[in-house]
C-alpha positions as CSV (number, residue, x, y, z in Angstrom):
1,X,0.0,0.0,0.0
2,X,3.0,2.5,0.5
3,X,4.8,2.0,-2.4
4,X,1.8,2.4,-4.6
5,X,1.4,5.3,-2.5
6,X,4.5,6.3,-3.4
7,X,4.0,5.4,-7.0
8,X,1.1,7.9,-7.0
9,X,2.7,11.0,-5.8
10,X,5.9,9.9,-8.0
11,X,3.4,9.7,-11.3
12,X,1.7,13.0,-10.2
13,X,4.7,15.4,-9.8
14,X,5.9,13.5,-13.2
15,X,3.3,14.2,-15.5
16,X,2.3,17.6,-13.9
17,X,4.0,20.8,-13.8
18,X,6.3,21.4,-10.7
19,X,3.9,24.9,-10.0
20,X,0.5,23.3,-10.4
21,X,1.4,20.3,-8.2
22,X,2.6,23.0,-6.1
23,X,-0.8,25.4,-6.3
24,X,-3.1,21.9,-5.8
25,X,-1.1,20.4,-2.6
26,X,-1.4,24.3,-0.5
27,X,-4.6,24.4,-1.7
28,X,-5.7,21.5,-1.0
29,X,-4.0,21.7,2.6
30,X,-5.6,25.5,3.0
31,X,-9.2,23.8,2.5
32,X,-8.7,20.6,4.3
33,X,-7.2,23.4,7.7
34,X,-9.6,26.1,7.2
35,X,-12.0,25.5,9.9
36,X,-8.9,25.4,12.4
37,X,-6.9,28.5,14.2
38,X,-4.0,28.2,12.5
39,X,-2.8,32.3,11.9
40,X,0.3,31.8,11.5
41,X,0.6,28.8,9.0
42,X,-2.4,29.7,6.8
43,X,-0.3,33.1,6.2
44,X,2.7,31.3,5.4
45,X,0.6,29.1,3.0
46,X,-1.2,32.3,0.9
47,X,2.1,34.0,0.8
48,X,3.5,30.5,-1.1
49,X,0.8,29.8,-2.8
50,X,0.8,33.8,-4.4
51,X,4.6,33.5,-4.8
52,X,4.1,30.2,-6.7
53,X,1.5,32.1,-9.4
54,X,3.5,34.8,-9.9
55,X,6.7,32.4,-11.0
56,X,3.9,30.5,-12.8
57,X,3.0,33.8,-14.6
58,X,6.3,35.0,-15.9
59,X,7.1,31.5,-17.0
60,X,4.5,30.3,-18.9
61,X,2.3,31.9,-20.9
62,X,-0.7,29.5,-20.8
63,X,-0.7,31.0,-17.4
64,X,-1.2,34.3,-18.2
65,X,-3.6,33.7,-20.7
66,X,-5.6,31.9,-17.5
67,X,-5.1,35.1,-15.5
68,X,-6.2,37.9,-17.9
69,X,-9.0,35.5,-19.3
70,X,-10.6,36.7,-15.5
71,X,-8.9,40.8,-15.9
72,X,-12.4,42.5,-15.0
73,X,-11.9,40.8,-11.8
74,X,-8.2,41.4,-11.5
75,X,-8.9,45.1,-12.1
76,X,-11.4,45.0,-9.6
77,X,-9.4,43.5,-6.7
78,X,-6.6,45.2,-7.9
79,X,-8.0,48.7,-7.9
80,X,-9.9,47.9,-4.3
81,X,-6.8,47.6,-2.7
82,X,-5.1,50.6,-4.5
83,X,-7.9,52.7,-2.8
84,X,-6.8,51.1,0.4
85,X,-3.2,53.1,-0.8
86,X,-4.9,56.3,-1.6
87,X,-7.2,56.2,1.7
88,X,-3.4,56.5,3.5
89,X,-3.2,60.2,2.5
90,X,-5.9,61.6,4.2
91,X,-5.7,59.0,7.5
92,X,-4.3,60.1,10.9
93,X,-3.9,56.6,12.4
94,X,-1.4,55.4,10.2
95,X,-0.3,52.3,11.8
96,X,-3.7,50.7,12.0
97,X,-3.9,51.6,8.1
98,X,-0.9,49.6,7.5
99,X,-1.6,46.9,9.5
100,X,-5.5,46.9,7.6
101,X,-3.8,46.6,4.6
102,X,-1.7,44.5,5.3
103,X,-4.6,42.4,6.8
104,X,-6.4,42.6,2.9
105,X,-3.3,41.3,0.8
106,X,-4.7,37.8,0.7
107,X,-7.9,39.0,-0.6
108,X,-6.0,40.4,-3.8
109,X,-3.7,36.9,-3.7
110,X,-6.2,33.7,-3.0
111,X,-8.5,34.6,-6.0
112,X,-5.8,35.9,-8.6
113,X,-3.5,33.0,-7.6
114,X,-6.6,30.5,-7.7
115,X,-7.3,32.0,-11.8
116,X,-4.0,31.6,-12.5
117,X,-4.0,27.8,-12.6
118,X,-7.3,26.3,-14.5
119,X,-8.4,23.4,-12.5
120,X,-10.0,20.5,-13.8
121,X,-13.8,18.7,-12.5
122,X,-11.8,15.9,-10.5
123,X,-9.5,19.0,-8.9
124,X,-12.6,20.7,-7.9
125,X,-14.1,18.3,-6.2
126,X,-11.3,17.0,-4.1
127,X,-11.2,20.6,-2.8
128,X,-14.5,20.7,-1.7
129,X,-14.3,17.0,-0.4
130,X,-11.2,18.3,1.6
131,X,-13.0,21.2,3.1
132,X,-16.0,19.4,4.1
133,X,-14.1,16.6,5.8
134,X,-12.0,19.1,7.8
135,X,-15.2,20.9,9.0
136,X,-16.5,17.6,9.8
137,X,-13.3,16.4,12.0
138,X,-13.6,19.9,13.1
139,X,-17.3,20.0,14.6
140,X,-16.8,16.6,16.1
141,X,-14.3,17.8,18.2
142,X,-16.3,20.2,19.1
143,X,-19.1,18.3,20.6
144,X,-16.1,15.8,21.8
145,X,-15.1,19.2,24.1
146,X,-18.7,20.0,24.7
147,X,-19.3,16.4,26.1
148,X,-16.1,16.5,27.9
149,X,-17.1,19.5,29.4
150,X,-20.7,18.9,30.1
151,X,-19.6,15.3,31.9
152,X,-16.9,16.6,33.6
153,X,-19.6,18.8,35.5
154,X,-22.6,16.9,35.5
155,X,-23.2,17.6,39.3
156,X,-22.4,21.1,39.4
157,X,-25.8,23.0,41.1
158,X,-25.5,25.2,38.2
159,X,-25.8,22.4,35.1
160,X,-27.4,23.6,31.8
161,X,-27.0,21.8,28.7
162,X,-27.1,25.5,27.3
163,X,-23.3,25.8,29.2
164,X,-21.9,23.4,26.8
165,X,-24.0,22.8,23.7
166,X,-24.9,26.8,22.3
167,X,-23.6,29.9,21.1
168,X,-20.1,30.7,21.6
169,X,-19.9,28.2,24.4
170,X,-20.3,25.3,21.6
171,X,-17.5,26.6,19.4
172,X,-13.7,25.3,20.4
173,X,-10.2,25.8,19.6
174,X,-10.7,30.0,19.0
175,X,-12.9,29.3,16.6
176,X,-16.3,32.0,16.2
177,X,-20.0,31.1,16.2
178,X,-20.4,33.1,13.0
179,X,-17.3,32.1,11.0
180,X,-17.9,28.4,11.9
181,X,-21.6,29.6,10.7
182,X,-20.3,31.1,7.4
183,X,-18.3,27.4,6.7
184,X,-21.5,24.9,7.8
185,X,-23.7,27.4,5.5
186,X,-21.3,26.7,2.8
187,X,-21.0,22.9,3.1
188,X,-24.7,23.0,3.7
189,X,-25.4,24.4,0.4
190,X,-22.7,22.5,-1.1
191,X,-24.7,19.4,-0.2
192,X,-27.7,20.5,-1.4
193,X,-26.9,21.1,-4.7
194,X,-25.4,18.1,-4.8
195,X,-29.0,16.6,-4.3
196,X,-31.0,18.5,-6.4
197,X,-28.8,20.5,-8.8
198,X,-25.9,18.4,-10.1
199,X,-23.2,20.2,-12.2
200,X,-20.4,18.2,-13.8
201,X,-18.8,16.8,-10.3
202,X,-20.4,15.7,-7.3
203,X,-18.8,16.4,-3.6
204,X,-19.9,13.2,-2.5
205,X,-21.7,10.6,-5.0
206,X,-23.2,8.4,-1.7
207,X,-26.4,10.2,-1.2
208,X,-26.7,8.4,1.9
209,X,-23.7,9.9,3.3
210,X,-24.0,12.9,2.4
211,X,-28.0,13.4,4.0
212,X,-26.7,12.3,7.1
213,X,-23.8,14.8,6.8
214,X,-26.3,17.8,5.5
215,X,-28.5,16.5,8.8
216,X,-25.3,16.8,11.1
217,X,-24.5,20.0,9.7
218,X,-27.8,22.0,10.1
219,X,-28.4,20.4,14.0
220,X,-24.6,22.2,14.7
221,X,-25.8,25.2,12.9
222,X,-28.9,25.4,15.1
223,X,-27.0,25.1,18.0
224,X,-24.6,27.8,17.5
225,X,-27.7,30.2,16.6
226,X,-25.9,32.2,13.7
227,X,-29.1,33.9,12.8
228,X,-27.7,35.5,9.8
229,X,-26.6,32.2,8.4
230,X,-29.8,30.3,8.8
231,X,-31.7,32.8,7.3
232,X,-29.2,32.8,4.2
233,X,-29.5,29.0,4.6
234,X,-33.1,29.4,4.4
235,X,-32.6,31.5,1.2
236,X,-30.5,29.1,-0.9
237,X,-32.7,25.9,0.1
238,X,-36.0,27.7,-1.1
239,X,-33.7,28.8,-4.2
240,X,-32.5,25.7,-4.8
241,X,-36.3,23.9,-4.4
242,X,-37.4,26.9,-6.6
243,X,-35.0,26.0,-9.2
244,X,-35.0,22.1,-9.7
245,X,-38.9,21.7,-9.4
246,X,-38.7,24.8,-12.3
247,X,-37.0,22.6,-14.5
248,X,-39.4,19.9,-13.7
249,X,-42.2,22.4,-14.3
250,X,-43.7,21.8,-10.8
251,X,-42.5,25.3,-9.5
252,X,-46.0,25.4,-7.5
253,X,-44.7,22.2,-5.2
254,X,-41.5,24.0,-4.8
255,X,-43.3,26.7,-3.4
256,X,-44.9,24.3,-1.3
257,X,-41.5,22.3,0.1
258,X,-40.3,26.0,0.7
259,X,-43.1,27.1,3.2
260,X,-42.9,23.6,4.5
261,X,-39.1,23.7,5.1
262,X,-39.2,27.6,6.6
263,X,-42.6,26.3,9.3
264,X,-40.7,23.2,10.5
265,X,-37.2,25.4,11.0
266,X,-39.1,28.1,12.3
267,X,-41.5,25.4,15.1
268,X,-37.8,24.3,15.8
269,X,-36.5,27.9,16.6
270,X,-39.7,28.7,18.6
271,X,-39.2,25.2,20.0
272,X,-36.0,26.2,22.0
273,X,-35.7,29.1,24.2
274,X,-32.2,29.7,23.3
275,X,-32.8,30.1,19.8
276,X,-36.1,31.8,20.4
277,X,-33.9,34.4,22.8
278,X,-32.1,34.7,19.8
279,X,-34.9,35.4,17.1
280,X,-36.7,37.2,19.8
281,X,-36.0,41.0,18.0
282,X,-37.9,40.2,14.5
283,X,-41.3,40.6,16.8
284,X,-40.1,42.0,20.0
285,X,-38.8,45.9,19.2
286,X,-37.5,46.2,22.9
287,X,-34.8,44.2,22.1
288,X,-33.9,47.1,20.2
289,X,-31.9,49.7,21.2
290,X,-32.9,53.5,19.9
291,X,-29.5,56.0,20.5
292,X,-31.0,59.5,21.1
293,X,-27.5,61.8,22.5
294,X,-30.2,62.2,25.9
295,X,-29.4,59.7,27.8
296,X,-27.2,56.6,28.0
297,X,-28.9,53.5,27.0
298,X,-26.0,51.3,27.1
299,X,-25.1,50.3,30.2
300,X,-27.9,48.4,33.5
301,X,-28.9,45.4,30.5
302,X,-27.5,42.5,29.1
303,X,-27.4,43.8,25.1
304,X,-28.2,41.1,22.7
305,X,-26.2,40.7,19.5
306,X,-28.9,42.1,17.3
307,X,-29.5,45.2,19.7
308,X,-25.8,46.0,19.3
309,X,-25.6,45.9,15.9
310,X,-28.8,47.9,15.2
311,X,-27.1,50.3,17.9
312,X,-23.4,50.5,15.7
313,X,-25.6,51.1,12.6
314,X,-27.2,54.1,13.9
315,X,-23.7,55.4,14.5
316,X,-21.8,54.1,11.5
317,X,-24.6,55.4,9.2
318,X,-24.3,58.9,10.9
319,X,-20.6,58.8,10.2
320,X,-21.4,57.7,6.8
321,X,-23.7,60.7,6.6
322,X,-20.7,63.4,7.5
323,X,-17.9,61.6,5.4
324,X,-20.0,59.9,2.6
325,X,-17.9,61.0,-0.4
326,X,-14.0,60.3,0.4
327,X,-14.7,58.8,3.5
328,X,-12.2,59.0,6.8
329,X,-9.4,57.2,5.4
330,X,-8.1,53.7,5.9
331,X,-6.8,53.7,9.3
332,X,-9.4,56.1,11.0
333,X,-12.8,54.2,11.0
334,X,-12.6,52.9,14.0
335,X,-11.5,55.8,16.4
336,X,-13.9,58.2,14.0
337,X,-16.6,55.5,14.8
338,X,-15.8,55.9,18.8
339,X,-16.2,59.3,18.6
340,X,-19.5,59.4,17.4
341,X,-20.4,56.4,20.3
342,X,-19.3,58.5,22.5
343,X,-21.3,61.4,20.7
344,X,-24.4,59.0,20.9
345,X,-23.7,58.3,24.9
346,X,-23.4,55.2,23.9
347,X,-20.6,54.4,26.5
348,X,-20.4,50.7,26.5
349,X,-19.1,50.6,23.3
350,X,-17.0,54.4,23.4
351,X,-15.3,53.6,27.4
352,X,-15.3,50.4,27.5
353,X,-15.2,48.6,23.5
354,X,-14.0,49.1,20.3
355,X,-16.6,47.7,18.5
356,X,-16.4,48.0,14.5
357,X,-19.1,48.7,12.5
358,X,-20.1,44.5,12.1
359,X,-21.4,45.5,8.6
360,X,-18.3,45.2,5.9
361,X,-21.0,47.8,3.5
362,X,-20.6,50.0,6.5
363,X,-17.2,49.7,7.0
364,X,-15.7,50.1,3.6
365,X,-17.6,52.9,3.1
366,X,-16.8,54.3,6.4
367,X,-13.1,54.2,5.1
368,X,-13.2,54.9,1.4
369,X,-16.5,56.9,1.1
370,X,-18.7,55.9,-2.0
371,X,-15.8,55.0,-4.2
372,X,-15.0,52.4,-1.9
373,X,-18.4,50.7,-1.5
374,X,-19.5,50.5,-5.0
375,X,-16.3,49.0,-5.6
376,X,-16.8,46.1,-2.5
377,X,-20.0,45.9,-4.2
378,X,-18.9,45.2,-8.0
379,X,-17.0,42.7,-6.4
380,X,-19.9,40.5,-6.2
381,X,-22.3,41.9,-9.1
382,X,-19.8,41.6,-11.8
383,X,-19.0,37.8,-11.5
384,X,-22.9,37.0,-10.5
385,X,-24.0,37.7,-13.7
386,X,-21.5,35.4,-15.3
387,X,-22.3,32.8,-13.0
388,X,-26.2,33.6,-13.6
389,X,-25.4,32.9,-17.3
390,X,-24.0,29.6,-16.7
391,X,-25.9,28.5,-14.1
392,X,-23.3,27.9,-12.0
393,X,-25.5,27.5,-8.9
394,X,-22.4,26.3,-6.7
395,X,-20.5,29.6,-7.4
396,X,-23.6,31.2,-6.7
397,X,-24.3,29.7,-3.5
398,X,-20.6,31.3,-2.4
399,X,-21.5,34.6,-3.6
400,X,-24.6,34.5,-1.9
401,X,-23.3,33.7,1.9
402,X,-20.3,36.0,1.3
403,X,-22.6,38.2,0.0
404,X,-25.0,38.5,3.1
405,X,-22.7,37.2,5.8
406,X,-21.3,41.0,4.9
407,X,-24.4,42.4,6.5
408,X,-23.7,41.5,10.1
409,X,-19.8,41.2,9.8
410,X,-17.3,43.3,8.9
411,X,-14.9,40.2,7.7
412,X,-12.6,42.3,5.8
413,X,-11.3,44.0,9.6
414,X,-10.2,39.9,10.4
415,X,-7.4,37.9,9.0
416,X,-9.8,34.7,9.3
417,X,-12.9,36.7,7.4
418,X,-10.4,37.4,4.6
419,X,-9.1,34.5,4.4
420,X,-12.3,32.5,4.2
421,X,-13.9,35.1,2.0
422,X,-10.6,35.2,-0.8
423,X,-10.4,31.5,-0.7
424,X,-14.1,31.2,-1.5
425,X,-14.1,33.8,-3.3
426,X,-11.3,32.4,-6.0
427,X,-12.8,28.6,-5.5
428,X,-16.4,30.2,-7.3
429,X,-14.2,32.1,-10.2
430,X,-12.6,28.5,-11.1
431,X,-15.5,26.7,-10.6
432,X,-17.2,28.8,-13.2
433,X,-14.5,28.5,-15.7
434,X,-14.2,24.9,-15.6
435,X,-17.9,24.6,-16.1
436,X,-17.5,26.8,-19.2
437,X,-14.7,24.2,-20.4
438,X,-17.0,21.0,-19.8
439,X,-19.9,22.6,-21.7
């Protein structure tokens, strides 16, 4: 078994080029890691893996061609972070600029370095085999520590399942209830279209398997309570039911499956008191915070998520309002934003947090004014028609968690967020283009 092992790899790096076996083994590595807290690694592995296209660029030519085959979207990043450079002229904070864009460079690299190389069906599908057996060994030992845990203080007057088993106390190894969210919405939808809207390669060709894995997958997502990422789960299922009972011309019992599928989630929801804490600000409006400079409103209550967020809105949206064409520059959005907190009396988050704008619209055009988000927005209008087009409903499914994932996170202020979202981002430009080829 090891020497035909060996054989293998030895057959591999002989019939393929010494950068492609290169790209394909840290990409496949990147994928297989990415639900893991690995900084330091994973930056050693983008900064390979771009050094590795750009040798593969001046060399060959085929490579090139592969590159500016995709140029509206090299212009795009490309341009994007060039604003980054310009928004340095006008900051005041400097050395949180730098370290910002420093912080974007692998959102420029993963996609451009992922175009460079042309990757074939079988290629594809490794990758997202490899990422969704890493976030599988990954949520198992999570529920390995939460059992642990929970066993380990099974007499304690204080036991509650909730302590172990929800939220952020679920999550393990520094991982985040709504980046491990972003990943299970992804393999989710993955899944899915597997099922009902096969393209040229199939993720995993056991059905069996795979329902049991989709089933595992939502139960996590339900206990971590990302409500952003089951409602944008919600919205690709009923897109996906939409779509393959269209082609069947039964779009009325897709309609049906969807209202089915959103009354059983949302009976589940209700069901628990955790997630129906959770939900609880679609109906209930005190959960809601309203910032009026009279008072302070921010300190005697424990704040929910949502109720900070709609609470960083009202403040990033007034210093939108002051700054909205050239915005504040790249290194002062976050001490411009405490400034108006504090403005607001909203003191928890002005004396005693630094809390962003958790809204990447928000933010970019907090930093480079208008410029700046319509660019962040081309970004994902650009390649969507394409993938529209082609009906490439896998790359869509990527654009459309990165895409509203954006609303309640400002990724792009995280090493991890821009990680996940170039890697993703790249993974739905090649998927596209080997489609194309296959057609």
């Amino acid at each position: 078994m090891v020497a035909s092992l060996k054989n293998k790899i030895k057959n591999y790096f002989a019939q393929t080029p010494i950068q492609r076996a290169i790209h394909e083994i840290l990409i496949s590595a990147f994928l297989l890691t990415l639900p893991f807290y690995l900084p330091a690694p994973r930056n050693i592995a983008w900064v390979i893996i771009g050094t590795n296209a750009l040798i593969a660029v001046i060399l060959h030519k085929s490579y090139q061609k592969n590159l500016w085959q995709e140029k509206k979207i090299f212009l795009l990043l490309s341009i994007f972070l060039f604003l980054h450079f310009v928004g340095m002229f006008y900051t005041q904070n400097t050395e949180w600029g730098w370290f910002l864009i420093g912080l974007l460079v692998p959102l420029w690299v993963l996609p451009l370095s992922l175009i460079t190389f042309s990757a074939s069906p079988k290629t594809l599908q490794n990758y997202l085999r490899l990422f969704i057996i890493g976030l599988t060994v990954f949520v198992i030992l999570c529920y390995a520590r939460a059992f642990y845990r929970a066993f380990a203080e099974w007499n304690s007057s204080n036991f509650q399942w909730s302590n172990y088993f929800y939220y952020q106390n679920f999550t393990a190894f520094r991982s985040e209830p709504t980046y491990l969210g972003i990943l299970l919405c992804l393999a989710c939808l993955f899944i899915m279209i597997d099922f009902f809207l096969p393209q040229h390669s199939l993720t995993f060709p056991n059905k069996i398997w795979s329902f049991f894995l989709l089933l595992f997958f939502l139960i996590t997502l339900l206990l971590l309570s990302v409500r952003m990422q089951i409602g944008i789960l919600l919205l690709g299922f009923g897109l996906i039911f939409l779509e393959y009972y269209r082609k069947k011309n039964k779009i009325w019992q897709g309609i049906f499956l969807n209202v089915l599928g959103i009354g059983v989630l949302t009976a589940i929801i209700l069901f628990n008191p955790y997630t129906r804490k959770r939900f609880s600000f679609l109906w209930n409006t005190q959960e809601r915070i309203v910032l009026d400079k009279i008072q302070d409103h921010s300190l005697g209550r424990d704040w929910d998520g949502a109720s900070l967020r709609f609470a960083q809105w009202t403040c990033s949206i007034e210093l939108i309002r002051r700054n909205w064409l050239t915005g504040v520059g790249t290194g002062d959005g976050q001490d411009e934003l405490q400034k108006i907190y504090e403005e607001y009396k909203f003191y928890f988050a002005s004396r005693y947090n630094r809390y962003n704008a958790h809204n990447q619209f928000l933010e970019t055009w907090i930093a480079l004014g208008v410029t700046g988000f319509l660019l962040w927005i081309s970004l994902f209008v650009v390649p969507v028609a394409n993938f529209w087009r082609t009906k490439n409903y896998l790359a869509l499914a990527i654009i459309l968690v990165l895409f509203f994932s954006a609303f309640t996170e400002s990724y792009l202020q995280r090493n991890y967020g821009v990680i996940i979202w170039g890697i993703f981002y790249g993974l739905a430009l090649v998927e596209n283009k080997s489609s194309q080829e296959q057609v």
